[in-house]
HTML snippet that shows the backbone in 3Dmol.js (N, CA, C, O; Angstrom):
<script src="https://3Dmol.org/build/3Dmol-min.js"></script>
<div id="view" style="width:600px;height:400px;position:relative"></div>
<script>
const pdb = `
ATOM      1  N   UNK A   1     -26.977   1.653  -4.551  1.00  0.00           N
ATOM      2  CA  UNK A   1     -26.163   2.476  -5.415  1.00  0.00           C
ATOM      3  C   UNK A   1     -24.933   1.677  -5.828  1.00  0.00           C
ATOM      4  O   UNK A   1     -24.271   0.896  -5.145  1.00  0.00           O
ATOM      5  N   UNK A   2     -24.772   2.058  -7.133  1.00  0.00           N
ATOM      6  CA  UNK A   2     -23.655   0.795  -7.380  1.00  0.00           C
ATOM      7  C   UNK A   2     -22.228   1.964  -7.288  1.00  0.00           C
ATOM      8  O   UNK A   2     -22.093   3.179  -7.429  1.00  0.00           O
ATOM      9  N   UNK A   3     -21.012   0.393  -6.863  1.00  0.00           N
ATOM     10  CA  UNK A   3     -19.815   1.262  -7.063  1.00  0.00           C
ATOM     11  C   UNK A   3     -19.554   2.483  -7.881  1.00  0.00           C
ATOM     12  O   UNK A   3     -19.287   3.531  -7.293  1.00  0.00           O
ATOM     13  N   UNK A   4     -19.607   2.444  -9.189  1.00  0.00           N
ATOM     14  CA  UNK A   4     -19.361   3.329 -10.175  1.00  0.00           C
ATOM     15  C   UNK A   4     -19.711   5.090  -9.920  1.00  0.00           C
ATOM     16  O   UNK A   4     -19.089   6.145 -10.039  1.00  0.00           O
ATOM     17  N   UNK A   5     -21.134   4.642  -9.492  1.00  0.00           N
ATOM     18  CA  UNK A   5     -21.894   5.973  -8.996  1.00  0.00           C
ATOM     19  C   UNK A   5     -21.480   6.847  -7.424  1.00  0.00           C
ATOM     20  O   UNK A   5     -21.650   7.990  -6.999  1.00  0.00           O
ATOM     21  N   UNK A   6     -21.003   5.876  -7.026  1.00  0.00           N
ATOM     22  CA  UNK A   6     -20.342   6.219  -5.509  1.00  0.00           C
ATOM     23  C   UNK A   6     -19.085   7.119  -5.822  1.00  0.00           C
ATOM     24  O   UNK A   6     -18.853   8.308  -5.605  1.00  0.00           O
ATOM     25  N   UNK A   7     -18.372   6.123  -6.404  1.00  0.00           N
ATOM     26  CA  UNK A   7     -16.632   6.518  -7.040  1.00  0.00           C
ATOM     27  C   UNK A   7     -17.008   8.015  -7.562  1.00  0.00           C
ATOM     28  O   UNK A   7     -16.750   9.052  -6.951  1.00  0.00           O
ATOM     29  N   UNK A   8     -17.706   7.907  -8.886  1.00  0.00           N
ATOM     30  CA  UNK A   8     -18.268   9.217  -9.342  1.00  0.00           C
ATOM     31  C   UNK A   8     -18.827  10.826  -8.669  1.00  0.00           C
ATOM     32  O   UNK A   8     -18.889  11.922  -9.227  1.00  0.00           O
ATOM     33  N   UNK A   9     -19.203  10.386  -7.165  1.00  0.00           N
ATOM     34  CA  UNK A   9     -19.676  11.223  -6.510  1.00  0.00           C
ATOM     35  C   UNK A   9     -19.226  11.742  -5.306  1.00  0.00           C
ATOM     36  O   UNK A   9     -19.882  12.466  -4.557  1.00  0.00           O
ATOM     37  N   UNK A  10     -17.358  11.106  -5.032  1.00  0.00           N
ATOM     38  CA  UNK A  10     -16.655  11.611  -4.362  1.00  0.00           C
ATOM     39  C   UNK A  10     -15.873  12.709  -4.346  1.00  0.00           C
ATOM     40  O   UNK A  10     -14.964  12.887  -5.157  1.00  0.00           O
ATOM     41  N   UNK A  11     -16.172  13.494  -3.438  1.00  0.00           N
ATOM     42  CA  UNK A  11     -14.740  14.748  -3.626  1.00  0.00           C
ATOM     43  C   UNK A  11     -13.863  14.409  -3.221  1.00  0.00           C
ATOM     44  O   UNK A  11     -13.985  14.395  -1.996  1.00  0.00           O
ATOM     45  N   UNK A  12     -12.784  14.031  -3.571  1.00  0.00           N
ATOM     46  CA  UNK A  12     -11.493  13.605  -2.966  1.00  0.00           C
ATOM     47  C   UNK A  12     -10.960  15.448  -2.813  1.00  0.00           C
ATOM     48  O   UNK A  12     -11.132  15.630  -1.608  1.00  0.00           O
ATOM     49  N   UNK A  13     -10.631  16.301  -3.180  1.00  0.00           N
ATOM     50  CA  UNK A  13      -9.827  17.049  -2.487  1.00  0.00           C
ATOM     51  C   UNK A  13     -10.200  18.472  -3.546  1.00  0.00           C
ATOM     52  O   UNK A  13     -10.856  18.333  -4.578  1.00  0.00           O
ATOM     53  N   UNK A  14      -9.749  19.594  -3.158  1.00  0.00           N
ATOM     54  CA  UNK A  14      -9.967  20.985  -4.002  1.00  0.00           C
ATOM     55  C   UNK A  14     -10.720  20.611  -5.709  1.00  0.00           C
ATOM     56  O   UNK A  14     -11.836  20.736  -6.214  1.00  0.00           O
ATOM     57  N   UNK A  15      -9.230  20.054  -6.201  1.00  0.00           N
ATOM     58  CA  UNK A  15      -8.924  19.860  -7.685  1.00  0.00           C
ATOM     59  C   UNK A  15      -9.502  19.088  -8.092  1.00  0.00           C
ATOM     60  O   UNK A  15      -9.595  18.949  -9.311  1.00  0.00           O
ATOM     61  N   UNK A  16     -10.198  18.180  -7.105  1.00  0.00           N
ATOM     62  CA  UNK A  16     -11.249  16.923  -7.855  1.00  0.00           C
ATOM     63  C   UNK A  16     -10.019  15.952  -7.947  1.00  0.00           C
ATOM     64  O   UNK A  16     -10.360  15.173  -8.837  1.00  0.00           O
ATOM     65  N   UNK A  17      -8.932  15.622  -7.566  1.00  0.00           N
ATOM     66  CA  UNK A  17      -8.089  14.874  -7.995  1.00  0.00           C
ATOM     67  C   UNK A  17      -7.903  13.873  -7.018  1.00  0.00           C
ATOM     68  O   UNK A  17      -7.715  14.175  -5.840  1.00  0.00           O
ATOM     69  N   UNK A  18      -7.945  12.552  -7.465  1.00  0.00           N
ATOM     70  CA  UNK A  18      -7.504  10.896  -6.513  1.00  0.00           C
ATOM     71  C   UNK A  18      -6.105  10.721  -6.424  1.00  0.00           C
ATOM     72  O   UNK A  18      -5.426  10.499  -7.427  1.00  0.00           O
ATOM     73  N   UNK A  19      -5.429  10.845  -4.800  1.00  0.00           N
ATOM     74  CA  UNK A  19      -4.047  10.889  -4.772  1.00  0.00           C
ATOM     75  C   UNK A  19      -4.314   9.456  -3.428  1.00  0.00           C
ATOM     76  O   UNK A  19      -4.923   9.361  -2.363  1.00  0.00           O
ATOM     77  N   UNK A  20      -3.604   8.714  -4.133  1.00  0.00           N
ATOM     78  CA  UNK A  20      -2.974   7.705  -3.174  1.00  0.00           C
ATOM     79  C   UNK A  20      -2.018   7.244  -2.556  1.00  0.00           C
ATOM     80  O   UNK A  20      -0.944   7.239  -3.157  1.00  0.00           O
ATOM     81  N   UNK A  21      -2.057   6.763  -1.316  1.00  0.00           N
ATOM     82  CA  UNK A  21      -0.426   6.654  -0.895  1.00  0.00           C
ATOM     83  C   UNK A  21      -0.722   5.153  -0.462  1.00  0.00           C
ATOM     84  O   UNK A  21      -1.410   4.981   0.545  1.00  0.00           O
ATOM     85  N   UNK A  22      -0.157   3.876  -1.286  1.00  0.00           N
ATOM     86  CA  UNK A  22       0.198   2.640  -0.805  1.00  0.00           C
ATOM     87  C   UNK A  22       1.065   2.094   0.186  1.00  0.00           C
ATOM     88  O   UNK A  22       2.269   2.344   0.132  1.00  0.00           O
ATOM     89  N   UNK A  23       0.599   1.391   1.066  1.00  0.00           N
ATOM     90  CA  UNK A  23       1.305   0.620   1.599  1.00  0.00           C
ATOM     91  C   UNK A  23       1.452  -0.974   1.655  1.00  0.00           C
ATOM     92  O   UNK A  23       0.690  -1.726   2.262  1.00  0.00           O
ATOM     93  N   UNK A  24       2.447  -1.305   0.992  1.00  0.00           N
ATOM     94  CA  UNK A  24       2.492  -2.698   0.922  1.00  0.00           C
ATOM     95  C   UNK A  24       2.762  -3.553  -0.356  1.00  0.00           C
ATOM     96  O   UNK A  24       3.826  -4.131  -0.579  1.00  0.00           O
ATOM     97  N   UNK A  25       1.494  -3.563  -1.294  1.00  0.00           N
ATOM     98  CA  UNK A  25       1.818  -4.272  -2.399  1.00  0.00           C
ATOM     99  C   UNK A  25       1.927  -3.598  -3.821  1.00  0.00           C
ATOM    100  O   UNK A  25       1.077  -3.561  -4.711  1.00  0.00           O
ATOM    101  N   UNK A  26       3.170  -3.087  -3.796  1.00  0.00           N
ATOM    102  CA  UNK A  26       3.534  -2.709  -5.233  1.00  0.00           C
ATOM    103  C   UNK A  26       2.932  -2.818  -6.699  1.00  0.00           C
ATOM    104  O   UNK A  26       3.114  -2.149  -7.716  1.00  0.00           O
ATOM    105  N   UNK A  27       2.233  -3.798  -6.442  1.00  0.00           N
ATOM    106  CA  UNK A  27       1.539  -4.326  -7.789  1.00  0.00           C
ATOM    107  C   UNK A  27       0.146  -3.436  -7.579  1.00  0.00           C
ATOM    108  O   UNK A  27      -0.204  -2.643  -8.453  1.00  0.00           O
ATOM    109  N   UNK A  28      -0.445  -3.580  -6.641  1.00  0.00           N
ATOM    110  CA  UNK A  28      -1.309  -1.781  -6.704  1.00  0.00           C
ATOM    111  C   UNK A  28      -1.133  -0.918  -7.008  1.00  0.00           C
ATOM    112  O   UNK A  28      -1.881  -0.324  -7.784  1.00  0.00           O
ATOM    113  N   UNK A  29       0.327  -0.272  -6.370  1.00  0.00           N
ATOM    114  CA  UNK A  29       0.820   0.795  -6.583  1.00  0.00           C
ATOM    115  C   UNK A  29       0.828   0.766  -8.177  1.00  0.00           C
ATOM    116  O   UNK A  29       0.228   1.599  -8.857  1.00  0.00           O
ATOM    117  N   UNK A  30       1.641  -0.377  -8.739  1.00  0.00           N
ATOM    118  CA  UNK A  30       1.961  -0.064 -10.730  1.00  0.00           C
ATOM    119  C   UNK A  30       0.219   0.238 -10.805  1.00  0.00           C
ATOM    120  O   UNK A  30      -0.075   1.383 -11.146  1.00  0.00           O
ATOM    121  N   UNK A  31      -0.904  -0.688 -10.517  1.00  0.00           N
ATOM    122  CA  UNK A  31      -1.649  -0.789 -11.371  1.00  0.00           C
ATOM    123  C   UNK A  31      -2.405   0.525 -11.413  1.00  0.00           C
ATOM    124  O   UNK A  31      -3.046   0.902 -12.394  1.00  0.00           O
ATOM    125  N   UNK A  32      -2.261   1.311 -10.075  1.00  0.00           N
ATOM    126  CA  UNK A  32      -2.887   2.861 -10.302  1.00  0.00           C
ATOM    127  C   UNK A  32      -2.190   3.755 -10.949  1.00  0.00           C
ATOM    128  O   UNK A  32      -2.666   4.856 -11.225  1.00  0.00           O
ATOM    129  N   UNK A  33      -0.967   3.391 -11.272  1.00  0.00           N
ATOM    130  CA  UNK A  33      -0.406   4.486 -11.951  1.00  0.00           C
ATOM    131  C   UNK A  33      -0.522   4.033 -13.758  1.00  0.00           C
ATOM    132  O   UNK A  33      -0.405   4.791 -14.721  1.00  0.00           O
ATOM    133  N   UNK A  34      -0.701   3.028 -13.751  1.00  0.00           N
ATOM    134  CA  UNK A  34      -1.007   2.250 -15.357  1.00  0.00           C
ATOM    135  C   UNK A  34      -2.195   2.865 -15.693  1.00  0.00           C
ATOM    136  O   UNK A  34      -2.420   3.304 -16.820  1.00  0.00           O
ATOM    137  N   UNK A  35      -3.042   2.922 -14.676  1.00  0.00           N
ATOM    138  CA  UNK A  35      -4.151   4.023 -15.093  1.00  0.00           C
ATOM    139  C   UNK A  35      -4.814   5.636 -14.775  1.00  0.00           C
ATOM    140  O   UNK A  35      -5.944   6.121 -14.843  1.00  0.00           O
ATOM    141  N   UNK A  36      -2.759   6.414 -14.204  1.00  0.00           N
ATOM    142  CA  UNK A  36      -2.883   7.613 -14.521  1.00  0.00           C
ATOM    143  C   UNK A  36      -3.329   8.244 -13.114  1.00  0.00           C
ATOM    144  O   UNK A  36      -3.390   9.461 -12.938  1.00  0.00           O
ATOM    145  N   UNK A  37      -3.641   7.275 -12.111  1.00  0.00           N
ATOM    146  CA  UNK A  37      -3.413   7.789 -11.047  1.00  0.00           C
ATOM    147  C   UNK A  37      -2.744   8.330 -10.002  1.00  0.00           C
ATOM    148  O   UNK A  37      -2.161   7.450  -9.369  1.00  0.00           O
ATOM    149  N   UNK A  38      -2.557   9.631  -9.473  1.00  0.00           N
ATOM    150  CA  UNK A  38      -1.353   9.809  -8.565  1.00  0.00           C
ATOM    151  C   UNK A  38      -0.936   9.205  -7.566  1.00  0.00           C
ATOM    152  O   UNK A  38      -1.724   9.387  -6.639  1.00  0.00           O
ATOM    153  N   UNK A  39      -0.117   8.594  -7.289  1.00  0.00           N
ATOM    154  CA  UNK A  39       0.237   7.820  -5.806  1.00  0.00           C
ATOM    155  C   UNK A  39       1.535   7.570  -5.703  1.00  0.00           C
ATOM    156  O   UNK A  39       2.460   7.678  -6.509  1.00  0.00           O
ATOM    157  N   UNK A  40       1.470   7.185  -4.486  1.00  0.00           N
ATOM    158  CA  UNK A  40       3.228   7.211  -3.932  1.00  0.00           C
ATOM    159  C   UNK A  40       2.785   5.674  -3.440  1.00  0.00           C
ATOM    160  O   UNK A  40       1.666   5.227  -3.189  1.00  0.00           O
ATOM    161  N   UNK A  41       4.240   4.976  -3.398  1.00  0.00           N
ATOM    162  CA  UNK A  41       4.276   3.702  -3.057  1.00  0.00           C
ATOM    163  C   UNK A  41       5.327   3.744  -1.602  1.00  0.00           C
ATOM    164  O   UNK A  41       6.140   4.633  -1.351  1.00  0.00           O
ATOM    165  N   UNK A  42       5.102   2.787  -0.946  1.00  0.00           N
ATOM    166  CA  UNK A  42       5.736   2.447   0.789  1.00  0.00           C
ATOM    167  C   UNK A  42       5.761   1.425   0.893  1.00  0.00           C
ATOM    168  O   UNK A  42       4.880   0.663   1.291  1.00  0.00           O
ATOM    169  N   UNK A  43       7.094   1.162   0.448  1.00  0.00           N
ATOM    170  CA  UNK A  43       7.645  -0.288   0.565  1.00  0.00           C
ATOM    171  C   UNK A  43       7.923  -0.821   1.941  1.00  0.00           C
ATOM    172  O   UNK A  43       9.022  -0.858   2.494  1.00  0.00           O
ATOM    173  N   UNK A  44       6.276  -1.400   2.618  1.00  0.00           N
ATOM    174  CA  UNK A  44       6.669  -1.844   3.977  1.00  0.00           C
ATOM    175  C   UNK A  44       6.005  -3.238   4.031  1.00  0.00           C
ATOM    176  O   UNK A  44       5.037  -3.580   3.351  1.00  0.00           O
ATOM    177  N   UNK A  45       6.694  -4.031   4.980  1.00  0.00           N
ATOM    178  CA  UNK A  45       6.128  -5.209   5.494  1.00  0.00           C
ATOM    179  C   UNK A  45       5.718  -5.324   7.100  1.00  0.00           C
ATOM    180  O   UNK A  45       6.216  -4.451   7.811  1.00  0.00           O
ATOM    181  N   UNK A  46       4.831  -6.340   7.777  1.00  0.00           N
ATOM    182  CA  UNK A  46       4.985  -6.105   8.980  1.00  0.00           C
ATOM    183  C   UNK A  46       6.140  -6.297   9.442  1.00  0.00           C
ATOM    184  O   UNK A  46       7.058  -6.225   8.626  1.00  0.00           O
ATOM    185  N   UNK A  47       6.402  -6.531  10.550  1.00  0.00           N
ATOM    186  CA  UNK A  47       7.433  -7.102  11.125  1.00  0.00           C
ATOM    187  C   UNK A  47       7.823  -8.797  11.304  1.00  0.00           C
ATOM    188  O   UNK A  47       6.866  -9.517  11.020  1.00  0.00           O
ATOM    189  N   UNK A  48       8.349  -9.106  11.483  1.00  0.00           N
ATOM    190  CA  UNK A  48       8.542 -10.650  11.359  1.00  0.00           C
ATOM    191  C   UNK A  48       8.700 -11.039  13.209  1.00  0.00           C
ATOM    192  O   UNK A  48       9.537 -10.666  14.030  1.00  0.00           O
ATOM    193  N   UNK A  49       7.728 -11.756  13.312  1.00  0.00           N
ATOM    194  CA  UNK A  49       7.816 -12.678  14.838  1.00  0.00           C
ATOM    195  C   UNK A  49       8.222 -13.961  14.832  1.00  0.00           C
ATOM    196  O   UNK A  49       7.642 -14.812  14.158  1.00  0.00           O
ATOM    197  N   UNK A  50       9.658 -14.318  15.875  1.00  0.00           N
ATOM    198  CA  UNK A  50      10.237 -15.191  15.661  1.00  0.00           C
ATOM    199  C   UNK A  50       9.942 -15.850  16.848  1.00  0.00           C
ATOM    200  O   UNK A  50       9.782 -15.256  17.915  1.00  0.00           O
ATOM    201  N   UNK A  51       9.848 -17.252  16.684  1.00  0.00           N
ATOM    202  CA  UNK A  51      10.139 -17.846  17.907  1.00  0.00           C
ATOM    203  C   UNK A  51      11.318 -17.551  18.752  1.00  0.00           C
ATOM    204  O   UNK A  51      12.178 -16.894  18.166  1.00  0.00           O
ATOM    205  N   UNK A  52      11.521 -17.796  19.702  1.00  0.00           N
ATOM    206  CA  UNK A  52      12.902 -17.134  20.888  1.00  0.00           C
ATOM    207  C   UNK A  52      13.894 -18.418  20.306  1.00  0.00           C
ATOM    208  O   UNK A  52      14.604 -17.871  19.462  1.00  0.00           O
ATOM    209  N   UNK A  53      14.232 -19.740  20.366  1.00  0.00           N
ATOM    210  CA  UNK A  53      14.871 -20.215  19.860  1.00  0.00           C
ATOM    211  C   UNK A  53      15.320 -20.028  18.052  1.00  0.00           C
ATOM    212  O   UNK A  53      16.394 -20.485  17.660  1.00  0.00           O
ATOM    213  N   UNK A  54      14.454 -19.386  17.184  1.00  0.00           N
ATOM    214  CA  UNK A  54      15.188 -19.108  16.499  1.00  0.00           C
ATOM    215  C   UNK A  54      15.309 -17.912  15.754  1.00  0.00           C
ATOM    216  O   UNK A  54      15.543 -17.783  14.552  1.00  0.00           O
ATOM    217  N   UNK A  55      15.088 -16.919  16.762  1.00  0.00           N
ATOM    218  CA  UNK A  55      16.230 -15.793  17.296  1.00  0.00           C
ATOM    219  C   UNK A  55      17.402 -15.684  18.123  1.00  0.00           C
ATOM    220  O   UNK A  55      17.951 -14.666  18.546  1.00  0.00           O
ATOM    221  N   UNK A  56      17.683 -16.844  18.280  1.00  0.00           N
ATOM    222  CA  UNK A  56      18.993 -17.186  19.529  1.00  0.00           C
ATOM    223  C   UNK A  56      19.846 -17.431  17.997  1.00  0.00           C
ATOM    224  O   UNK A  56      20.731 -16.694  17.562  1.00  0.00           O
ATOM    225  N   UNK A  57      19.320 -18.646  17.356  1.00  0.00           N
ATOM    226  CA  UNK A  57      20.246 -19.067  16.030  1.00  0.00           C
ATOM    227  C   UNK A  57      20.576 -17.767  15.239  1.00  0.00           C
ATOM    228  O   UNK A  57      21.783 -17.535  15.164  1.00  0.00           O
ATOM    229  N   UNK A  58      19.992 -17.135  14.811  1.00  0.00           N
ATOM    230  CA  UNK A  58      19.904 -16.273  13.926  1.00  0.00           C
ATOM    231  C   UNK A  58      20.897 -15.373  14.457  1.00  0.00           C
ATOM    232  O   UNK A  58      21.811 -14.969  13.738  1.00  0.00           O
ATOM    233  N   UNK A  59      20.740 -14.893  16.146  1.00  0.00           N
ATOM    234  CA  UNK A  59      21.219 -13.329  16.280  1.00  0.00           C
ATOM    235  C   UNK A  59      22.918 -13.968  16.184  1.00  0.00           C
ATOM    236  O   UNK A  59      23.822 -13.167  15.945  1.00  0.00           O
ATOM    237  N   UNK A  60      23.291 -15.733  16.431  1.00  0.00           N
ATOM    238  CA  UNK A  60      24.933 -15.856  16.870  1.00  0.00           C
ATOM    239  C   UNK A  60      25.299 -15.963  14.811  1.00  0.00           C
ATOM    240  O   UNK A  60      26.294 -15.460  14.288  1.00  0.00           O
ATOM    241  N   UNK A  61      24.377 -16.606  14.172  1.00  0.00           N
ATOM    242  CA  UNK A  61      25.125 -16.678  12.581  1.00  0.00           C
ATOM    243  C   UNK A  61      24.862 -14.994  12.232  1.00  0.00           C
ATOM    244  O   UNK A  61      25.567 -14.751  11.252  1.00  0.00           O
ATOM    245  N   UNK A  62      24.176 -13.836  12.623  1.00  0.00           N
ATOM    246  CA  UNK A  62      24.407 -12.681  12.032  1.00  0.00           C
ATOM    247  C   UNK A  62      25.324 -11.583  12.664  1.00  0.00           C
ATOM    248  O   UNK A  62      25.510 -10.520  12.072  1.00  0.00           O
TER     249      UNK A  62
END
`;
const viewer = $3Dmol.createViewer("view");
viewer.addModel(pdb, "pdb");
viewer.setStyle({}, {cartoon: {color: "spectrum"}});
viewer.zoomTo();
viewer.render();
</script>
């Protein structure tokens, strides 16, 4: 079964309506709404893992 027919044959919710909620890359987020889709965007990243030496530098210059 190809994509198209799959997409086509989902109930997403009561109204028949595709609501998305992004996390991460914004440029998804524009491109579903460029084509009229509902969604909310979540401007998150992981977290950043530092080596212990330079989190020592960092925590005395901040």
């Amino acid at each position: 079964m190809s994509m198209d027919k799959r997409i086509h044959k989902l109930k997403v919710n009561d109204k028949n309506e595709l609501n998305i909620l992004n996390i991460g890359l914004e440029i998804f987020y524009n491109d579903l709404r460029k084509q009229g889709v509902n969604a909310i965007h979540v401007a998150w990243k992981p977290p950043v893992k530092l080596e212990k030496d330079i989190e020592d530098i960092l925590s005395k210059v901040m």
